[in-house]
Every structure is written in C-alpha cells, then in structure tokens.
C-alpha positions as CSV (number, residue, x, y, z in Angstrom):
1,X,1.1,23.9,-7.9
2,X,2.7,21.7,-5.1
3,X,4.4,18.2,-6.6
4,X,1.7,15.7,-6.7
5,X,3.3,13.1,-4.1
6,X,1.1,15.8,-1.6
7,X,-1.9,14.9,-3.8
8,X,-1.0,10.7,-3.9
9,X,-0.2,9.8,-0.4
10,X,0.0,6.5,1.3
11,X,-1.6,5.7,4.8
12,X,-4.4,4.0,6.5
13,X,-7.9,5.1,6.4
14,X,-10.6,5.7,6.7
15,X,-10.1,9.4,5.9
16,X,-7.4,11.5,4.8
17,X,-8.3,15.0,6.5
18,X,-10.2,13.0,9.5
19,X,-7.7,10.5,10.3
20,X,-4.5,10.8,8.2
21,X,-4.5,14.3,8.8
22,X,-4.5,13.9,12.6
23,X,-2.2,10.9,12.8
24,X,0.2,13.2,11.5
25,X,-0.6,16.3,13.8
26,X,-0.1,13.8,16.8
27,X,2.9,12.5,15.5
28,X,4.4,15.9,15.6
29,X,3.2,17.2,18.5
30,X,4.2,14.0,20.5
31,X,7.9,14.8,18.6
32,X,7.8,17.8,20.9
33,X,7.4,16.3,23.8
34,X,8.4,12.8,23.9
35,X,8.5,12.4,27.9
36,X,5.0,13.5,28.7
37,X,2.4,11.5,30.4
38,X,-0.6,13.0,29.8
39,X,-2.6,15.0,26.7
40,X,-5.1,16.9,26.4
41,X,-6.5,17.1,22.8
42,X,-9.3,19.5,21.7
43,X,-11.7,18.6,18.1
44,X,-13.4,21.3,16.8
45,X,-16.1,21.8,13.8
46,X,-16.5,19.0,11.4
47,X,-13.7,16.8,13.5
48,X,-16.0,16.8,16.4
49,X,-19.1,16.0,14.5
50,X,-17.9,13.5,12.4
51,X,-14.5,12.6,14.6
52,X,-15.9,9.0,16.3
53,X,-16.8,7.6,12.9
54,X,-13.8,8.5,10.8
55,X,-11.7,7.1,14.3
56,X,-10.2,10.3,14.2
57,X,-9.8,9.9,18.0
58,X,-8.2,6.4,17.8
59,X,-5.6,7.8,15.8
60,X,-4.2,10.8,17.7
61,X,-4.8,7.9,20.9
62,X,-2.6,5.7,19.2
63,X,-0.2,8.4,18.1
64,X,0.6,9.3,21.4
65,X,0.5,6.0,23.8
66,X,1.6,5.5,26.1
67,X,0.5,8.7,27.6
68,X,-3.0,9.2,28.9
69,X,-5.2,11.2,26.3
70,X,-8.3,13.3,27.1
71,X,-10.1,14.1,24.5
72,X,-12.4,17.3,24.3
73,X,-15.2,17.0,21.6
74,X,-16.5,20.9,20.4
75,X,-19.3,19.9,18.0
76,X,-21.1,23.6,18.3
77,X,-17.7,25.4,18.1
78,X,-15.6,25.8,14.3
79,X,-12.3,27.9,13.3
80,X,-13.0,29.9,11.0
81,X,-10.0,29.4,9.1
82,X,-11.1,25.8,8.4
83,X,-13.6,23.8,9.8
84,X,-10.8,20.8,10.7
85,X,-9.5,22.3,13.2
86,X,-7.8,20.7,16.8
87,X,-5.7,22.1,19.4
88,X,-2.8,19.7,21.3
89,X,-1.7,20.4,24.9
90,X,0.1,18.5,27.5
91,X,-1.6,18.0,30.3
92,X,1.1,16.5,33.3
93,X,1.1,18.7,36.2
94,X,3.3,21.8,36.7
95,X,3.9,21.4,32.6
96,X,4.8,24.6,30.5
97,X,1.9,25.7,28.5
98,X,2.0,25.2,24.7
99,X,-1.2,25.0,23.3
100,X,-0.8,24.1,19.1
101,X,-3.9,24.8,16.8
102,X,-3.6,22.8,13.5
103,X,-6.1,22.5,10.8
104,X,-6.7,19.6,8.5
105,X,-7.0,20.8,5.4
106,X,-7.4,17.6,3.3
107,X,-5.4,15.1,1.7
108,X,-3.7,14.2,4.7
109,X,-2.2,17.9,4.7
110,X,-1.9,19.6,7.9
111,X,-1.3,23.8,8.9
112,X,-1.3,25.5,11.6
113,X,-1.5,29.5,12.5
114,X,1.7,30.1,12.1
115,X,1.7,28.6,8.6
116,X,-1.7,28.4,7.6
117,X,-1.7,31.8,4.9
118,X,2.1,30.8,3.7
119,X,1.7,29.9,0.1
120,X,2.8,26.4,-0.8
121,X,6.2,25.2,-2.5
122,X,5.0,25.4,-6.1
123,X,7.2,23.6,-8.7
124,X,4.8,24.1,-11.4
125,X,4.6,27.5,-12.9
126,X,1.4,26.1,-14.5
127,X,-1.7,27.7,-12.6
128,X,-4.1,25.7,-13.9
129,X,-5.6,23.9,-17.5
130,X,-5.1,26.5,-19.9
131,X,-1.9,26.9,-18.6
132,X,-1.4,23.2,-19.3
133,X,-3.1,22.9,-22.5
134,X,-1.0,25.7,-23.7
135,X,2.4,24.3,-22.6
136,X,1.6,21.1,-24.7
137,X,0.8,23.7,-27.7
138,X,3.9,25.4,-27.5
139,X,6.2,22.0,-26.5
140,X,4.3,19.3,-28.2
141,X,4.5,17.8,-24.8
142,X,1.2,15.9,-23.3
143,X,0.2,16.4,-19.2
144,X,2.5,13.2,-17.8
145,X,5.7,14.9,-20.3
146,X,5.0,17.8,-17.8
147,X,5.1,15.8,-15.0
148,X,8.2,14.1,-15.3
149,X,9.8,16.9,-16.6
150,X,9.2,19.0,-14.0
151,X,9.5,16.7,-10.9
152,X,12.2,14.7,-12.6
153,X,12.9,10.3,-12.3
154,X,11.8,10.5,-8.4
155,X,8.5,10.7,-9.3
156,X,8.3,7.6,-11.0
157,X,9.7,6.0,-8.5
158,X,7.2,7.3,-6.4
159,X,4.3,6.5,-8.6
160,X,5.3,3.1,-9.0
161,X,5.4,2.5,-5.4
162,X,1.3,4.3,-5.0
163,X,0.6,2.1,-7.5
164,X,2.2,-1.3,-5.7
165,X,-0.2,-0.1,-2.6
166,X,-3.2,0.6,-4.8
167,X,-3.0,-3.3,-6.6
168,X,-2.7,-4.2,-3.1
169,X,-6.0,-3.0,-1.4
170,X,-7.7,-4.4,-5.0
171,X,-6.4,-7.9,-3.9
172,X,-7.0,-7.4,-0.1
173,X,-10.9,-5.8,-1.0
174,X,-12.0,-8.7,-3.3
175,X,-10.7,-11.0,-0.8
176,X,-11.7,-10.1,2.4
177,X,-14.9,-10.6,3.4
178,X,-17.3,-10.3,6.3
179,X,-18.4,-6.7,8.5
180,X,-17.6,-3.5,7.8
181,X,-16.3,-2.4,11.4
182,X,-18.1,0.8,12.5
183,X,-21.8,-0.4,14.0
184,X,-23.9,-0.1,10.5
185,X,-23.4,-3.6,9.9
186,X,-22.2,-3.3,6.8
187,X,-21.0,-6.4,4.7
188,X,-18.6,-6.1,2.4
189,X,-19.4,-6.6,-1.6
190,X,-16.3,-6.8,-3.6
191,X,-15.6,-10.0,-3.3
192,X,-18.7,-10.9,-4.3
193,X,-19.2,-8.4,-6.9
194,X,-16.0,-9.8,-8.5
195,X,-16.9,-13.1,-8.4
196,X,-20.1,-12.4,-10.1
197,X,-18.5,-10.6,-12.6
198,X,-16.5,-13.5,-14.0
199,X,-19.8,-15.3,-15.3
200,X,-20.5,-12.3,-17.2
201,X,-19.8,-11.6,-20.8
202,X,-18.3,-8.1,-22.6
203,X,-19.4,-5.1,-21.1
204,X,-21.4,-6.5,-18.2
205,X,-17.8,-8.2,-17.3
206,X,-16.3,-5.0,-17.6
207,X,-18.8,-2.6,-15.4
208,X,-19.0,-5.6,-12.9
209,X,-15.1,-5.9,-12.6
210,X,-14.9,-1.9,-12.2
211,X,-17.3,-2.5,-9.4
212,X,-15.7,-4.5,-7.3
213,X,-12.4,-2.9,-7.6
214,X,-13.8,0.3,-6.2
215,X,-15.1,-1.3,-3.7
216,X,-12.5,-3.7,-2.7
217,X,-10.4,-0.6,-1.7
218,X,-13.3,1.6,-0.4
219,X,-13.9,-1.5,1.6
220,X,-10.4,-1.8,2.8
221,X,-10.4,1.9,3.2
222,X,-13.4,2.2,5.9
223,X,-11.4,-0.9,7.9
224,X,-9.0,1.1,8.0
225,X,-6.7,-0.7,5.8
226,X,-3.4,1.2,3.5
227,X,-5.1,3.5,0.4
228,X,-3.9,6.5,-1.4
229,X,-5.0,9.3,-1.3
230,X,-6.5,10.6,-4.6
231,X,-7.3,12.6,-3.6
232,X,-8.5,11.8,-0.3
233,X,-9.4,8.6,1.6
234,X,-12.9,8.9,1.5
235,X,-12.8,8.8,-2.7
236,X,-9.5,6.4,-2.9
237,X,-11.3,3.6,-4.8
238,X,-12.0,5.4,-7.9
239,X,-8.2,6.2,-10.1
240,X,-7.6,2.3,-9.2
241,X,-10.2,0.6,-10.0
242,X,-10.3,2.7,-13.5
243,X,-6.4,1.6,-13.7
244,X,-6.9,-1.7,-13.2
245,X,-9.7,-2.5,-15.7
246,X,-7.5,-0.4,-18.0
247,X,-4.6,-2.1,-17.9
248,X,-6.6,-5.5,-17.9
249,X,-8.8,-4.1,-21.3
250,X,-5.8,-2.5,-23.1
251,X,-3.3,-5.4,-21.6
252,X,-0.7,-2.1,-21.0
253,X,2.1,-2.1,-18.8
254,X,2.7,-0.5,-15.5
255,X,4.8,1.9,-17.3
256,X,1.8,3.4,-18.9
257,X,-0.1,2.9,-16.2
258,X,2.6,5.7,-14.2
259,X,2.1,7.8,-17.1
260,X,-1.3,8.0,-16.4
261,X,-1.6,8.3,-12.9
262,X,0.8,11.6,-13.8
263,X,-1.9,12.7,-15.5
264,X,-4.4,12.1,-13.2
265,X,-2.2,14.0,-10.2
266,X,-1.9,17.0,-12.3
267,X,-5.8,17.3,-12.7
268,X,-6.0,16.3,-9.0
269,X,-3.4,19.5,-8.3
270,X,-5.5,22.0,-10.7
271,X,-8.3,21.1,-8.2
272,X,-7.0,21.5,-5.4
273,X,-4.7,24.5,-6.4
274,X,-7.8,26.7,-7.5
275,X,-10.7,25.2,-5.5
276,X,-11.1,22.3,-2.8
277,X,-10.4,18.8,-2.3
278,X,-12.2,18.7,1.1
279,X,-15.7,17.4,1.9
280,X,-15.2,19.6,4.8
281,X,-14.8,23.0,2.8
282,X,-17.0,21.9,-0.6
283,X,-18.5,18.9,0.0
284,X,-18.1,14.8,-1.7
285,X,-18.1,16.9,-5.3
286,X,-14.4,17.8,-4.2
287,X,-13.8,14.0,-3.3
288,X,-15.4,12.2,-5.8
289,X,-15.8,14.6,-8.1
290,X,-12.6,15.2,-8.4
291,X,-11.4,11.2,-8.1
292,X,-13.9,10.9,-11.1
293,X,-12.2,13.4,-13.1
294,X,-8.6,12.4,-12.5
295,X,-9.4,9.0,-13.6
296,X,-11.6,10.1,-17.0
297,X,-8.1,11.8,-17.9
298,X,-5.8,8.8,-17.1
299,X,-8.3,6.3,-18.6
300,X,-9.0,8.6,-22.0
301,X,-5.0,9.0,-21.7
302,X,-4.6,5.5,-21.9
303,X,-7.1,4.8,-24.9
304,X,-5.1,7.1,-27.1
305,X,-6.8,9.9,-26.2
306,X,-5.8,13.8,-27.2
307,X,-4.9,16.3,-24.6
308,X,-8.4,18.2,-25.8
309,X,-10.1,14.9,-25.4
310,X,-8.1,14.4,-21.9
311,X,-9.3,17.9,-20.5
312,X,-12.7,17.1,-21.9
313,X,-13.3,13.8,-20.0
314,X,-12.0,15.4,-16.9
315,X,-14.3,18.1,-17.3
316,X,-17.4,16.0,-17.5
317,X,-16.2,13.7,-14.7
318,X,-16.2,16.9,-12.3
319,X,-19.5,18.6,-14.1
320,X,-21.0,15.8,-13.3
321,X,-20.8,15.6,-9.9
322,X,-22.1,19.1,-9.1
323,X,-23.4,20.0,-5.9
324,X,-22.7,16.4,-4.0
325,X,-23.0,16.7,-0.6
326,X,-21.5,15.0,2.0
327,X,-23.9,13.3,4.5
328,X,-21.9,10.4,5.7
329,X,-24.3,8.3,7.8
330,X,-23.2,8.1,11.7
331,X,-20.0,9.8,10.0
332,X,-18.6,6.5,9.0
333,X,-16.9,6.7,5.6
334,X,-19.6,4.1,4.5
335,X,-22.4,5.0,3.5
336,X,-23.0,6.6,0.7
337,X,-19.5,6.8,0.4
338,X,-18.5,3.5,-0.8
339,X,-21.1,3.0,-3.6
340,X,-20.0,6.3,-4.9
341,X,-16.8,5.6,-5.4
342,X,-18.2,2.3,-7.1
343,X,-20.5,4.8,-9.3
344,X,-17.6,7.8,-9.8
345,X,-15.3,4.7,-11.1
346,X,-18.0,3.5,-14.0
347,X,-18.6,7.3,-15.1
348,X,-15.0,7.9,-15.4
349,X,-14.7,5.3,-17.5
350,X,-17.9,6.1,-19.3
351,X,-16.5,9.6,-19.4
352,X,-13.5,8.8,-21.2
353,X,-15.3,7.0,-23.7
354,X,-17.7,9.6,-24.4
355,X,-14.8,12.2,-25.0
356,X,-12.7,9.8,-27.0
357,X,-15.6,9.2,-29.5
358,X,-15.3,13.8,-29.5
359,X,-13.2,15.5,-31.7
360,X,-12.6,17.5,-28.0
361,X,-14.6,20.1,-28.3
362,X,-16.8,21.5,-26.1
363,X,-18.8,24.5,-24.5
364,X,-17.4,24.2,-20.7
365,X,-14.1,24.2,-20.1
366,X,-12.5,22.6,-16.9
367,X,-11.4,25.6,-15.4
368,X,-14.8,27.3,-15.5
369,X,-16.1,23.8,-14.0
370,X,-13.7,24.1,-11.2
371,X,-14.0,27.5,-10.3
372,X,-18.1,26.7,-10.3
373,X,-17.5,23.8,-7.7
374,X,-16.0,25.9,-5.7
375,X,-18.4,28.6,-5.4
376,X,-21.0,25.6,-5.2
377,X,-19.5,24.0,-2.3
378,X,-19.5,27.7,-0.4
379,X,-23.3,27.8,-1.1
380,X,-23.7,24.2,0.3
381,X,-25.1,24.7,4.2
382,X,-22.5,23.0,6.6
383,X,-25.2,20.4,7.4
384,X,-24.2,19.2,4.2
385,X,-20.4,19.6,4.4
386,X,-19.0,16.5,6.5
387,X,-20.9,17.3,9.4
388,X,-23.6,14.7,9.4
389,X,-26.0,16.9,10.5
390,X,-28.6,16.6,7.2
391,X,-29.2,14.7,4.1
392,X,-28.5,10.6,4.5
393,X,-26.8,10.9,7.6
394,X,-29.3,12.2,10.0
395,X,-31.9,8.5,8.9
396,X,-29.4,5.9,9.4
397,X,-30.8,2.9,10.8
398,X,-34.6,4.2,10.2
399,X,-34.2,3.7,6.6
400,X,-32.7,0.6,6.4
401,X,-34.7,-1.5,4.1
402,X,-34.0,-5.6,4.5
403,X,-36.0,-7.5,1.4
C-alpha cells in the first residue's frame, strides 16, 4: 500500500477524480509547454457526462490561462482502461504533435498510458486487514503504531496540517450561508443545522452537531471551497465531522485526533489497495462507504476501542453501504451527495458504538466486505456509476417538492 498522504490530500472541490484530478493533469501538461497559446482538451466517459457539473472544465481552463482552451466533450465514447479519461493537445498552428491520454483514477490521482499498469510505490508490506490484524498480534502494536512506524514523524506533520484544513471548512460550512452555486438552487444547511443543535439536549445535541459538520464541509466542498480528500471530494465531510464531535464528546487532543485519522488512512488504503475508491469505477459505496468506514475505525479508536472492535466498526460502516449508486443530479456534487455524507457521518458514529458495546466478533470480516464491494460496483450498470444517466439524476427539477 501507497503512504496515505495519496489517500488525504488537500485541494479545492468539488471532486477529487472530476476536478482535482484534472487540475493536476493541466498543470502538468501546461509544465510542458509553457509558451503555447492555444489547447485543445478532449473529456471522455464519465468526465464528459458529469464534467460541467463537477466544473471539471473550469479547472483545466483555469489551469492553463492565458491560453485559449477548446474543449471537446465525448459523452458516448469511454477508455476502457478507466472511464476518467482526457487527452491534452496544443493546438497553435504549425505546433509539434503531442497528444497525452491521462486517466483520473480517484482521489485526485492521475495515470496515463505509459504508467497506467506500473504498480504503485508501496511502503506497507501489509496487503490488507488480516495482514494488519496480524502485525498487531505479533507486535502488540495497534493500526496508527503501524502508521508512524512505517512512514515515520513526517506523517504527523502531515496529518496535523489535513487536519488544520478539515477544522477549517467546519468553521467556513457553519458560517457561510446562502446558494449552493451550480443552478439547483440549493441553500446551504449547516449553519442552520448547527444553530439548531445548540437548543438541544444529549444525544439530539450530539446527532444535530454531527449534522451540520458534515455538511458545513460538503457545503464548502460543492463551492468549491479547500477539503481533503478522504477519500475523495465528493465524501470529504464524513472522517471530520466524526472527528470533531469526538474530540468535543471525549474533550481529546489533536494528538489523538492524528492518531486516529492514521487509522482511518490505513482503512482508506486497504480500500483502495484491493477494490475502488471511485464513483466512477464502483459507485458512491466506494466514496461514502468507504468515508463511513474510515471514520467508524478512528471514532471506535478514539472511545477505547480494540483493534477487533476497530476492524469490526469499519466493516459495518462499508457493509452497510452496499450497492450505493451514484446518480448525482445535473452532475453536481449536491444532491444526494451532501446529505449522504451528513447520514455516512451519523452511522459511523453509530457504528463505532455498536462495535464497542462487541466483544469484536463477528461473521464478516472486512476484507470479504471489500472484496464484495468491488465485485458489486462491476455489476452496477454505468448509468449508475457517475454518469448521471439513471437513478436521482435523470428527475432533477421534476421532483422537487416545495411544502
């Protein structure tokens, strides 16, 4: 497994393999050729579908002013090495050829053809859980123990920084208020959700608090605002928001809080290491699902959980989430996607306290769980895969109901 600063990364929304992915692919191309005038960038498959409403076109614009950019969409034509897939060339008269194919592979991780089938720079000689669980019964040592010793101090550095950006889209999201940008006329909720939630006693408080902080930096996440990914844009509100109401409940420090969020990249790397993190490839069960199930761990972690119990939470936060599709309405990273995260957040939490009253046992492990969401997301049709070509996405305005 890769180190998990490619799993947490920082950028602006409102999706990692839509829009962070080809910021980045712009950035490099444009690195090539620094003096050209003119572009010619070519969206393929889910990017061309779903391109205009995760601004994916804004970005590579803005990535490579001030040179003209054309922009070809291809909504009936997909690579089949990934469905992400866009092709750079300059365009200025009498220019040498050089077209460059990259995919978007999720998580703000980009390939191209020349790279696409190299295996990645593993520093974990862990695989996947069992492999995990079993270093902690030979070592004693717990999933963050593995983390730092493997990726050493930097990490922590790192983490603390991810976790300065993620308290800062919390305050931003229950601040701001006001439209959604994007056309669906969407108003934000957090702040509003938050201040409802300080007239509310016990666990009421506490559901209505994990609420809004999901949505303050879902919120902040479809304006485009600075997430992390974790693991992707589109399902960035959930490991926060279960964070923060942690540290608030348990009155912890930020020091444990880095602990946890260790733990809840290395779940986020056995995902993505041995199935899919992309809506594009397995649908919002490998967002969500897995956001869910990284922050079950670091929230059971931080009540005192055991690594059986850990593995157990993060199993049910992913079993749960079976089969979700992604239908993102006019391909906006809006609807459903910001209530889900709001959702994901509270059954982490209620996922970590289900496993913690366990003595950790249980029928399905997490590896069988992830190996079953990946051979789910193959069987989900590609109308349900980021596309928005079925489910909630094809009603939009139709079904808006106004009480």
């Amino acid at each position: 497994m890769e180190s998990i600063k490619e799993l947490f990364r920082i950028g602006r929304g409102p999706s990692s393999s839509h829009t962070m992915g080809p910021d980045r692919a712009a950035q490099q191309y444009k690195s090539k050729h620094p003096k050209a005038k003119s572009f010619k960038v070519t969206l393929y498959g889910s990017l061309a579908l779903t391109g205009k409403g995760h601004l994916t076109d804004i970005a590579i614009i803005n990535e490579l002013e001030p040179a003209n950019v054309e922009i070809i969409w291809k909504k009936d034509e997909a690579k089949d090495f990934h469905p992400n897939a866009l092709e750079f060339e300059v365009a200025d008269k009498n220019s040498e050829p050089d077209k460059w194919l990259v995919y978007s592979v999720g998580g703000g991780k980009i390939v191209d053809d020349k790279n696409k089938n190299s295996k990645p720079t593993n520093i974990y000689s862990q695989k996947n859980m069992q492999d995990v669980l079993n270093y902690y019964k030979e070592t004693g040592k717990t999933f963050w123990e593995l983390v730092f010793e493997t990726e050493g101090d930097e990490i922590k550095d790192y983490l603390h920084k991810v976790w300065e950006v993620m308290k800062k889209a919390i305050s931003n999201g229950i601040t701001n208020e006001g439209l959604i940008p994007g056309g669906l006329k969407l108003q934000r909720k957090a702040a509003s959700y938050y201040s409802k939630s300080k007239g509310l006693r016990d666990h009421s408080r506490t559901i209505s608090k994990i609420f809004a902080y999901a949505l303050a930096v879902s919120e902040e996440n479809a304006s485009g605002g600075e997430v992390v990914t974790a693991p992707t844009c589109g399902s960035s509100g959930i490991l926060p928001a279960v964070l923060k109401i942690s540290q608030e409940h348990f009155e912890i420090s930020d020091d444990k809080i880095i602990r946890a969020m260790a733990t809840a990249g290395l779940i986020g790397n056995i995902v993505k290491q041995n199935a899919s993190i992309s809506g594009a490839e397995v649908g919002c069960q490998g967002e969500v699902g897995t956001a869910c199930a990284m922050a079950a761990a670091a929230a059971t972690q931080l009540a005192g959980g055991s690594p059986s119990q850990i593995e157990y939470a993060a199993e049910m936060g992913l079993e749960h989430h079976l089969g979700l599709t992604c239908d993102p309405i006019n391909g906006l990273v809006q609807i459903p996607c910001i209530e889900r995260n709001a959702h994901g957040a509270v059954r982490a939490f209620d996922s970590a306290r289900f496993s913690i009253l366990s003595d950790g046992k249980h029928f399905i492990s997490f590896d069988v769980v992830t190996k079953v969401m990946k051979e789910t997301g193959k069987d989900i049709p590609s109308l349900y895969r980021e596309t928005a070509l079925g489910g909630l996405a094809i009603y939009g305005d139709e079904n808006f109901v106004d009480n």
